[in-house]
Backbone as a printed PyTorch tensor [residue, N CA C, xyz], in Angstrom:
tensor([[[426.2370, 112.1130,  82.0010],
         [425.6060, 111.2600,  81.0070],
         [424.4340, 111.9930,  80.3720]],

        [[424.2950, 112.2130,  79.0020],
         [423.2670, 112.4360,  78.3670],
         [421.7460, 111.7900,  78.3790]],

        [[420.8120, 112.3520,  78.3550],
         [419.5610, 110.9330,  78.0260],
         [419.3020, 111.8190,  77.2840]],

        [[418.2090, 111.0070,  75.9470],
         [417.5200, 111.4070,  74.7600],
         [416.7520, 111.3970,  74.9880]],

        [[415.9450, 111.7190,  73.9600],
         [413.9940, 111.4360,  74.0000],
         [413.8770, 110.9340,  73.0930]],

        [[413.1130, 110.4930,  72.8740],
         [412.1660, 110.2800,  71.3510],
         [412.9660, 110.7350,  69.8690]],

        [[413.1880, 112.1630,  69.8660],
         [413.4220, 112.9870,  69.0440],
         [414.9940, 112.8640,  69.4250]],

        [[415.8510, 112.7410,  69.8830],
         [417.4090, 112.4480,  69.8550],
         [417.3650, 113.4370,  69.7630]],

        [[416.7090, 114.6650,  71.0540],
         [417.3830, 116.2010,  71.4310],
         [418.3580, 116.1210,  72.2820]],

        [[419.5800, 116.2640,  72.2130],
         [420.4590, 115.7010,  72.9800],
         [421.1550, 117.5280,  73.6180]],

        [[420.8920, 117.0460,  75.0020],
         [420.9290, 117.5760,  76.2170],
         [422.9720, 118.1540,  76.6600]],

        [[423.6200, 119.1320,  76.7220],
         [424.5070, 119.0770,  77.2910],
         [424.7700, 118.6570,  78.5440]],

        [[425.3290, 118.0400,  79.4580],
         [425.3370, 117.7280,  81.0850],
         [425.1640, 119.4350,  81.4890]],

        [[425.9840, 120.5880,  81.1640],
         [425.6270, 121.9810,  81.4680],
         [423.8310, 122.6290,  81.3650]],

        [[423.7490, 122.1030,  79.8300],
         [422.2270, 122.3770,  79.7330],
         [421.2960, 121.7510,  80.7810]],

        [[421.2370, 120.6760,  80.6580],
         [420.3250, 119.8370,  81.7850],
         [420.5630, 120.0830,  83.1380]],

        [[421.9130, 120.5700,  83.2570],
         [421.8880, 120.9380,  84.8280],
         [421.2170, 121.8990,  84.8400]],

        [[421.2080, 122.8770,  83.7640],
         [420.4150, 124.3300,  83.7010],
         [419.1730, 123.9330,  84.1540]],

        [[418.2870, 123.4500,  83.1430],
         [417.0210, 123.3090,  83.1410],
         [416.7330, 122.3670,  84.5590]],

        [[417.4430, 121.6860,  84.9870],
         [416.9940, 121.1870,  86.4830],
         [416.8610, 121.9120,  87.1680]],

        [[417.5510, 122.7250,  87.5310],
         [417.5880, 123.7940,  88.3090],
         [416.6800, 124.7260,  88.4750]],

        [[416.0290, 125.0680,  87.3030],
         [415.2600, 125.8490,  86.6750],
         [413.6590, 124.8210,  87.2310]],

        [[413.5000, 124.0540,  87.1130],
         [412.6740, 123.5460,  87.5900],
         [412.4970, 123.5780,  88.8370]],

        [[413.4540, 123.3620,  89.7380],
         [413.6260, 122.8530,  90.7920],
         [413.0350, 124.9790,  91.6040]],

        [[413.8130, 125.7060,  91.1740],
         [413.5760, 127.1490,  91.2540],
         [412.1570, 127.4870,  91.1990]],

        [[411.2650, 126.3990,  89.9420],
         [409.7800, 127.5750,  89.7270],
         [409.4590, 126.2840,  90.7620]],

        [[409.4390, 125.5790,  90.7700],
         [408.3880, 125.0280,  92.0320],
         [408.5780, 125.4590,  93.6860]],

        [[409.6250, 125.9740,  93.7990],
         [410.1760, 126.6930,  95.1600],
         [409.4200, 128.2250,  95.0990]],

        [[409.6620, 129.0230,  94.1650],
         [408.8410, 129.9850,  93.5960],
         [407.3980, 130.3930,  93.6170]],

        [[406.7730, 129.8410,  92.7550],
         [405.4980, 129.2800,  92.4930],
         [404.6840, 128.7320,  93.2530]],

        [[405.0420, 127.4370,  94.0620],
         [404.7360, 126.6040,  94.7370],
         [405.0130, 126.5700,  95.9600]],

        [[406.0170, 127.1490,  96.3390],
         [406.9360, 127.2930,  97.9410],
         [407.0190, 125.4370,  97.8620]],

        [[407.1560, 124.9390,  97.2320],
         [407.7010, 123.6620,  97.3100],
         [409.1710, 123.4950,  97.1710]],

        [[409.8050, 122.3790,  97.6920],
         [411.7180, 121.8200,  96.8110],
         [411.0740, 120.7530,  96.4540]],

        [[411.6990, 120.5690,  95.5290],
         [411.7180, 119.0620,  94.9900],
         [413.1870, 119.0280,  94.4250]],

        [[413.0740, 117.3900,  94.5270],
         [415.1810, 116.7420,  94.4500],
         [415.1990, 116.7510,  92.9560]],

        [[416.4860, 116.4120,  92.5940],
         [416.5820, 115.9770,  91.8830],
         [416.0540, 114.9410,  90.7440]],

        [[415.6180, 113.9780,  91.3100],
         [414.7100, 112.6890,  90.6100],
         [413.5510, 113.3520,  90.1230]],

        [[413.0130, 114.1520,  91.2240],
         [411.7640, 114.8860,  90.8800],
         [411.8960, 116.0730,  89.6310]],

        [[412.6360, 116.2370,  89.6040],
         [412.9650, 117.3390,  88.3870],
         [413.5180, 117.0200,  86.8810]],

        [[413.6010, 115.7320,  87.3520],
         [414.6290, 115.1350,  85.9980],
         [413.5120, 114.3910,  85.4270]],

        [[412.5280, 113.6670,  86.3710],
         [411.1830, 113.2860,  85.6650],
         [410.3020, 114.0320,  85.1140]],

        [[410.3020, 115.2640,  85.6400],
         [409.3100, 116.1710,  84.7230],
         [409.9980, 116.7950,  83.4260]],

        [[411.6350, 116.7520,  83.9070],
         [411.9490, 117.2850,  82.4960],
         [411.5890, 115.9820,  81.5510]],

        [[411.8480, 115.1840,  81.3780],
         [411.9670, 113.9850,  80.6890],
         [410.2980, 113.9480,  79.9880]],

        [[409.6430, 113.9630,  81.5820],
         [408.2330, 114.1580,  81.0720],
         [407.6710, 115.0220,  79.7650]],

        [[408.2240, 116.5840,  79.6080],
         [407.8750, 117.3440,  79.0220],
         [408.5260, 117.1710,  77.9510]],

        [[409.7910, 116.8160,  77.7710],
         [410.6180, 116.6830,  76.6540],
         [409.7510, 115.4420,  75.7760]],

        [[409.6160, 114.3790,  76.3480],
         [408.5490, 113.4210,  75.7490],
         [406.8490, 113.6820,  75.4120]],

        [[406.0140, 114.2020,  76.2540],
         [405.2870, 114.7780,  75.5240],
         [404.7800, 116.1790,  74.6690]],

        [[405.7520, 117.4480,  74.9070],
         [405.4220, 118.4530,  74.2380],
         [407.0840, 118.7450,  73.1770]],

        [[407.9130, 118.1530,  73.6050],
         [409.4140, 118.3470,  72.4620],
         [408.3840, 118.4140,  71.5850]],

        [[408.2850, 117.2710,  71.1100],
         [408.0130, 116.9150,  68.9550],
         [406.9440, 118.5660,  68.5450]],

        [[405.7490, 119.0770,  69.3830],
         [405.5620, 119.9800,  69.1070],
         [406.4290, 121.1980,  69.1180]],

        [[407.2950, 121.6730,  69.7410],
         [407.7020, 122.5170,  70.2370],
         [408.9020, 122.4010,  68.8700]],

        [[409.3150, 121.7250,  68.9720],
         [410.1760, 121.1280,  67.7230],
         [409.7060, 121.4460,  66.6240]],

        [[408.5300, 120.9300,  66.3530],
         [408.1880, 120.9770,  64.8730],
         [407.8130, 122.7600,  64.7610]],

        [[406.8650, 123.4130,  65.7520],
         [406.3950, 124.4410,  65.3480],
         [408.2920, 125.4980,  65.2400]],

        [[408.9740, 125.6100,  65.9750],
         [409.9790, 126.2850,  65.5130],
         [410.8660, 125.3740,  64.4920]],

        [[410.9000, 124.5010,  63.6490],
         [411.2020, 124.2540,  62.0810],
         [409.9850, 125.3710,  61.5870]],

        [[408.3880, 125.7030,  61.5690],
         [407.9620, 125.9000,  60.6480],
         [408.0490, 127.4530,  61.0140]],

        [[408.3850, 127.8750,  62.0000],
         [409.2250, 129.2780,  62.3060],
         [410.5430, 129.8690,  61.5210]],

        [[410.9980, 128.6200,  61.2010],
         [412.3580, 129.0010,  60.5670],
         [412.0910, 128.8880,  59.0890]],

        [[411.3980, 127.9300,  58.6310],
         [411.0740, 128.0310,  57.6170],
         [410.0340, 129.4380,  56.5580]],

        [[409.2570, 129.7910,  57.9140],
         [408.9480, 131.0730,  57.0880],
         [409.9510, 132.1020,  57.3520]],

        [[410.6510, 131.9590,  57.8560],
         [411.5920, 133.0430,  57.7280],
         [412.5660, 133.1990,  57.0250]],

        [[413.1500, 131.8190,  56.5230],
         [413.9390, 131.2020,  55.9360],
         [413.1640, 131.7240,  54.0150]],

        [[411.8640, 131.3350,  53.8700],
         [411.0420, 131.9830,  53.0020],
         [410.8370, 133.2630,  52.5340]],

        [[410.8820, 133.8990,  53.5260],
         [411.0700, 135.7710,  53.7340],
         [412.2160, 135.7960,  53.0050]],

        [[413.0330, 135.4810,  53.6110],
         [414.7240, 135.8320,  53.1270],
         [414.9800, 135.4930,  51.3880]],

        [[414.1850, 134.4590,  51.2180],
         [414.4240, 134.0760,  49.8110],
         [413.8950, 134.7200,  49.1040]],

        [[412.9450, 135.6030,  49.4290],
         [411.4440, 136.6080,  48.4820],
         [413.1120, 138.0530,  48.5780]],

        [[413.3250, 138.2340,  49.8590],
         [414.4180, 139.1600,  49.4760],
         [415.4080, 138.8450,  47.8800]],

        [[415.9810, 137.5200,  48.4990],
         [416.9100, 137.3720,  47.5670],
         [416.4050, 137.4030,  45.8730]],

        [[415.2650, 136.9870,  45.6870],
         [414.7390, 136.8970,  44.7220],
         [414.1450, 138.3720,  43.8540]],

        [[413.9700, 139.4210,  44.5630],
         [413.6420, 140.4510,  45.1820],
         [415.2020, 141.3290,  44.1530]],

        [[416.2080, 141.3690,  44.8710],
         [417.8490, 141.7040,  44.4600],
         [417.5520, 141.3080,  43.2930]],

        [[417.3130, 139.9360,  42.6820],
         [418.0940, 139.2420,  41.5470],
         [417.1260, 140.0960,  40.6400]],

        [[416.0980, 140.7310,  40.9780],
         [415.7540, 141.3930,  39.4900],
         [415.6200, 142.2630,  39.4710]],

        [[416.1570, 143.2080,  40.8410],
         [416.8090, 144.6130,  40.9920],
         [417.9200, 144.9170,  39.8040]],

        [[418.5610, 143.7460,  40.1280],
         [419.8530, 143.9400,  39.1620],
         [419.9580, 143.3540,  37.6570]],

        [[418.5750, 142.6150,  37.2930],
         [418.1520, 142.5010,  36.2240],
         [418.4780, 142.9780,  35.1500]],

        [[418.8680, 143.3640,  33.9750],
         [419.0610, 144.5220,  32.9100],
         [418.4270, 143.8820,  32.2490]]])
């Protein structure tokens, strides 16, 4: 089963198993702690709800200057070939 956030980032069951895991790993790591499942699925949830919308927005305005770059190229060509 999928869960959303806020932002309807929608999670593969593969992905989320990823990132559980991944959690579950740096606190064993890091921490010499385990934590279950529940415990890992709340912090993802946690983080996805308060830092997604940033994390989100700043890579749109990542893509967008790059997306910008590319157009100064294209624009760039069109009066290369100008006559």
């Amino acid at each position: 089963m999928e869960r959303k956030t806020f932002l309807n980032i929608n999670l593969t069951s593969e992905e989320r198993k990823k990132l559980l895991e991944e959690i579950k790993c740096f606190f064993y790591e890091e921490r010499d702690e385990e934590i279950g499942v529940i415990a890992a699925e709340n912090l993802l949830d946690f983080f996805m709800d308060t830092m997604g919308k940033q994390i989100y927005n700043k890579a749109l305005d990542d893509a967008k200057i790059w997306f910008d770059n590319k157009m100064k190229d294209v624009e760039s060509d069109y009066y290369v070939n100008y006559k």
